[in-house]
N, C-alpha and C positions, 0 to 999 in steps of 0.2 A: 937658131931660134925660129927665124920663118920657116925654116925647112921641116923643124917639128911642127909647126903651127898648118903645115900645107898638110904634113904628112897624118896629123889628127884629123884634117878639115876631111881628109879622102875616107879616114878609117870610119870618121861618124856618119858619111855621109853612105858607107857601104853597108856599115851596121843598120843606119834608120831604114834602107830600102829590105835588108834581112827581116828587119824586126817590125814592117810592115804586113809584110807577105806570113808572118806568124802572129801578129798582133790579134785577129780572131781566135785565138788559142790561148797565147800568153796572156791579156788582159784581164780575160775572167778568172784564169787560175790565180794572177799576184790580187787580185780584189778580193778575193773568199780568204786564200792565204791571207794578208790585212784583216779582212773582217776577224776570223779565228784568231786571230796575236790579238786584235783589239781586247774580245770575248775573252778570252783566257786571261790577258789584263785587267779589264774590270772587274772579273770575280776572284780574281787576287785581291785586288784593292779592297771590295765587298767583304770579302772573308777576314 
């Protein structure tokens, strides 16, 4: 159990430094992506 607990600590902590150095990219695309589910949401509901 601690040894997966170490072994997730290293994997998160390898992805957040990845997912930093992409973050100027990835953020805006899942925020539009979001916006557009939302949109497409409400005018379902609308309709």
């Amino acid at each position: 159990m601690i040894m997966a607990c170490f072994f997730i600590r290293v994997f998160l902590k390898s992805t957040l430094n990845t997912t930093l150095q992409y973050s100027s990219v990835i953020i805006p695309v899942i925020l539009q992506y979001s916006m557009l589910r939302i949109c497409l949401s409400l005018n379902v509901l609308l309709d």
